[in-house]
C-alpha positions in Angstrom: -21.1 7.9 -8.5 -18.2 5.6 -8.5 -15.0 6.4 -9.9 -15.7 4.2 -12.6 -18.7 5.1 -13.9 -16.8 8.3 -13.9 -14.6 7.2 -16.2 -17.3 6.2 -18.6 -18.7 9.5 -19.3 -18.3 11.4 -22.1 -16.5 15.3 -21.8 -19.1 16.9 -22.2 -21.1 15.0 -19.1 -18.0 15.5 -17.2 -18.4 19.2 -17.7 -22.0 19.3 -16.9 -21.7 17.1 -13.8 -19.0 19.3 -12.3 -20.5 22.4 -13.0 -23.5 21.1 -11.1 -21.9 20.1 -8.3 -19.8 23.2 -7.9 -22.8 25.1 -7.8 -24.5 22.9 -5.6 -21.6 23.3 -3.2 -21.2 27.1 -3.9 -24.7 27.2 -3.1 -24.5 25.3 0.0 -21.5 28.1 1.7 -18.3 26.5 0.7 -15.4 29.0 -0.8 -15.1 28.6 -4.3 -11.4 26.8 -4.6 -12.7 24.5 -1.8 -16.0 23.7 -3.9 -14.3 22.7 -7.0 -12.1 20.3 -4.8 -15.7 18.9 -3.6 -17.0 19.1 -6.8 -14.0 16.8 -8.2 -14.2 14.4 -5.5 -17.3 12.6 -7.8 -17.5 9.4 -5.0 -18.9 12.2 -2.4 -22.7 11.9 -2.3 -24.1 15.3 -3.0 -26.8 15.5 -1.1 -24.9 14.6 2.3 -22.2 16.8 1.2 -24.9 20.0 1.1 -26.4 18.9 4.6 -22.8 19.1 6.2 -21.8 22.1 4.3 -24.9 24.0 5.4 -24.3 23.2 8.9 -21.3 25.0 8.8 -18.6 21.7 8.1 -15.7 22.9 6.3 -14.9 21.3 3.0 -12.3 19.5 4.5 -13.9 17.9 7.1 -16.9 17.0 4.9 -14.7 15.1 2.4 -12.8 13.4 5.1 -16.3 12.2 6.6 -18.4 11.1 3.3 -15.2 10.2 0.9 -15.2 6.8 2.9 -19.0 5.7 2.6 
């Protein structure tokens, strides 16, 4: 998702999306304060944020990796 189709959603998408990604990333090992800095970082493709979390990427690392693409 693109920062500006971000934008476009309504609050109470915002608030589903990022509760979904949180758990996703919860889910997939991060710490919790680290997921919700994934979960807010919306141009991050889940899915390849999950893979690198699962093997063992810190949340750092996996945001400096996908945040580019």
């Amino acid at each position: 998702m693109t920062a500006a189709q971000f934008e476009q959603l309504t609050a109470s998408e915002v608030e589903c999306l990022l509760r979904r990604r949180l758990n996703l990333f919860l889910d997939a090992g991060a710490a919790p304060c680290a997921a919700l800095v994934l979960a807010a970082q919306v141009e991050v493709p889940e899915d390849a944020a999950v893979e690198l979390l699962e093997q063992g990427f810190s949340v750092d690392l996996t945001v400096r990796l996908l945040y580019s693409e």
